[in-house]
C-alpha positions, 0 to 999 in steps of 0.5 A: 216453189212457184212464184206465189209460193216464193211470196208467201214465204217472203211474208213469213220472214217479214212478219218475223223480222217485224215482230222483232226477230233479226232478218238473217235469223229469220231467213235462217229460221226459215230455211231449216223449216223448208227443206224443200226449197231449193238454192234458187228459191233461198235465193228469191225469197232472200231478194224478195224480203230485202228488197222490201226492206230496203223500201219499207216504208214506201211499200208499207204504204202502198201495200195497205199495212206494216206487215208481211203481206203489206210489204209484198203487195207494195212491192208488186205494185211499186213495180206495176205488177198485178198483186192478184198474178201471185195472191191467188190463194191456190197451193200455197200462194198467199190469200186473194187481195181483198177490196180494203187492201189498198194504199197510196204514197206521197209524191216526196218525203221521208215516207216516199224515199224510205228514210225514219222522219227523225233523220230526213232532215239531216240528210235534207241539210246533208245532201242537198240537191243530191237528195232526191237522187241519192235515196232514190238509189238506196232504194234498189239493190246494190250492184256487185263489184269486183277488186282485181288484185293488180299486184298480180294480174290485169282488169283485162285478164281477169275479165277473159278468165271469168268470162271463160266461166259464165261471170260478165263484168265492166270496168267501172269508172270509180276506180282501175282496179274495179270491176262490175258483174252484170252476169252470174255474180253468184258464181264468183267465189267458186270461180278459179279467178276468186280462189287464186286470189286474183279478186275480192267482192269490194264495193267501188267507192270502197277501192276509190277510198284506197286509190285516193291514199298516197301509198308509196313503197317503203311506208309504214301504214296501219289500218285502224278499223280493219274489219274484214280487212277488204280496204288492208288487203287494197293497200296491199296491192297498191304498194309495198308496205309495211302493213298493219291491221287492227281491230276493236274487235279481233274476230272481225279480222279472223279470214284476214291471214288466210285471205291475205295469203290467197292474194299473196300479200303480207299482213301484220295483226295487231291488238296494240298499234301503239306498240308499232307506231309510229307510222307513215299513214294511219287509215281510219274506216270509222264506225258509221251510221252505214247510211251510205250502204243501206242498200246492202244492209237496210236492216241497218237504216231501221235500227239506227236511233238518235241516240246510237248516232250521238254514240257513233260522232263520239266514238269516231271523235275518240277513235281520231284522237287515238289514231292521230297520236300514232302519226309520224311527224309529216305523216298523213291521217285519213278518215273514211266512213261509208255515211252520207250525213255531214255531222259524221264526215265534215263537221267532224273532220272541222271539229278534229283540226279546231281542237288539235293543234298541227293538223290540216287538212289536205282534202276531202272528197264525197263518192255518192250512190248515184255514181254507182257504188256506196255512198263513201267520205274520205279525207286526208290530212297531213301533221306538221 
């Protein structure tokens, strides 16, 4: 496909997506229709719809419409690209730009940083001075980061080993066990490295959520809101445990044994953590707004209403309650979520300790986008 042709099937998924079609579904929709397209052009046109998702606003503006085509040419000149290079209306470019087909943004605001208006003062009141910065780098592609599974190898080891197969990464400050691929990071789950279960893909603030545990040998440690498991399987590697999973929905942690196996580590699924209990230290990976990884799913930032956030403070507020019931007395609570808005992360961990006797909070500790991973929040507190 030429670059042109690539536009043009990006404005295709989007008009789907806007006419309310889920985007995977619409990618997927998509791709079955183009069996000519290659693994490269799936990969392109994929990067060119999400990145206009994640600044659909900006771009909408800049483009002259909420459209497809709106989208596609605020995006070329965002980035200071002729839009005519591409919509040349030749094979199957898009159509020529015409004369109307203009647009301008304002210098700041929820338009400008790519954020729905009913929610930019929250995030105003939430971020203050880190606003600016914070959104800005929600607007671009998320980078990818590695966990080394250090139970079993070295940051150094693995380093050498997927060099060796065409893959470049840094160690990241955020956490030890992190590493950030700068070079063929499509090629990491067919790497030898990837399959011996000496890595995970696991964000950098995520692994920093798990470094900031007190995780000893010997402890007794359930993961309430497992999900895929990628913060159980950390724990794992940080310390032996007597390590429990557990998920409202049981399907989410479906790869979990098998994963758990290829790193080497021993994982007990459970549907009622209650049976289990108590335990040493309960972890709480709430449901969130996911405002601190919009990023990797700006269909999410869209998709969130008023009302579902209300829905989401009450849910983590029940799932707390439930959670600190299953702590041993001394033991340790700690609350994460991968949000941005202090209603979810502050004021909630204020309200749990105003309304339930014997808890304290230990700390509490903000990993932003800006330092390089997902805008993530952890607190630790201790029952007396």
């Amino acid at each position: 496909m030429t670059p042109g042709a690539r536009a043009a099937a990006a404005i295709a998924v989007l008009d789907r997506y806007l006419a309310g079609e889920p985007i995977e579904k619409a990618l997927t929709n998509w791709g079955r229709a183009s069996r000519y397209a290659g693994s490269g052009d799936r990969a392109g046109v994929r990067d060119l719809v999400f990145d206009a998702l994640r600044c659909k606003r900006s771009y909408a503006a800049l483009g002259g419409a909420m459209s497809g085509r709106g989208l596609i040419l605020g995006g070329l000149r965002a980035a200071g690209s002729d839009p005519a290079v591409l919509f040349t209306g030749d094979g199957h470019a898009p159509p020529q730009v015409e004369a109307a087909e203009t647009g301008s943004l304002p210098a700041d605001g929820a338009e400008a940083l790519d954020v729905p208006d009913w929610l930019y003062p929250d995030l105003v009141a939430s971020l203050g001075d880190a606003l600016v910065p914070v959104l800005r780098a929600l607007q671009s592609r998320a980078p990818v980061f590695l966990r080394v599974n250090t139970a079993r190898t070295t940051l150094a080891e693995v380093q050498t080993a997927l060099a060796a197969e065409g893959i470049s990464t840094a160690a990241h400050f955020l956490a030890k066990t992190a590493l950030e691929v700068s070079g063929n990071a499509r090629k990491i789950q067919s790497s030898g490295v990837y399959a011996a279960g000496l890595l995970e893909l696991q964000d950098a603030s995520s692994q920093a959520v798990v470094a900031a545990l007190p995780l000893a040998d010997g402890m007794r440690v359930l993961d309430h809101c497992a999900g895929g498991g990628g913060k159980t399987l950390a724990m794992a590697a940080a310390a032996r445990l007597k390590l429990y999973a557990h998920d409202a929905n049981p399907r989410r942690m479906a790869d979990l044994p098998e994963r758990a196996k290829r790193a080497g580590v021993r994982i007990s699924l459970t549907e009622k953590p209650e049976a289990e209990a108590p335990f040493d230290l309960v972890l709480v990976d709430a449901p969130c707004s996911g405002s601190g990884s919009w990023r990797r799913d700006p269909e999410g930032k869209w998709a969130l209403t008023p009302v579902r956030l209300a829905e989401l403070i009450a849910l983590q507020r029940d799932i707390l309650a439930r959670a600190a019931a299953m702590v041993a007395s001394g033991g340790l609570l700690a609350y994460a979520t991968c949000s941005l808005l202090t209603g979810e992360n502050e004021a909630q961990i204020a309200a749990f300790v105003a309304s339930q006797p014997g808890w304290t909070l230990q700390r509490q500790e903000r990993f932003l986008p800006t330092s390089g991973g997902d805008g993530f929040y952890v607190a630790l507190l201790t029952r007396a």
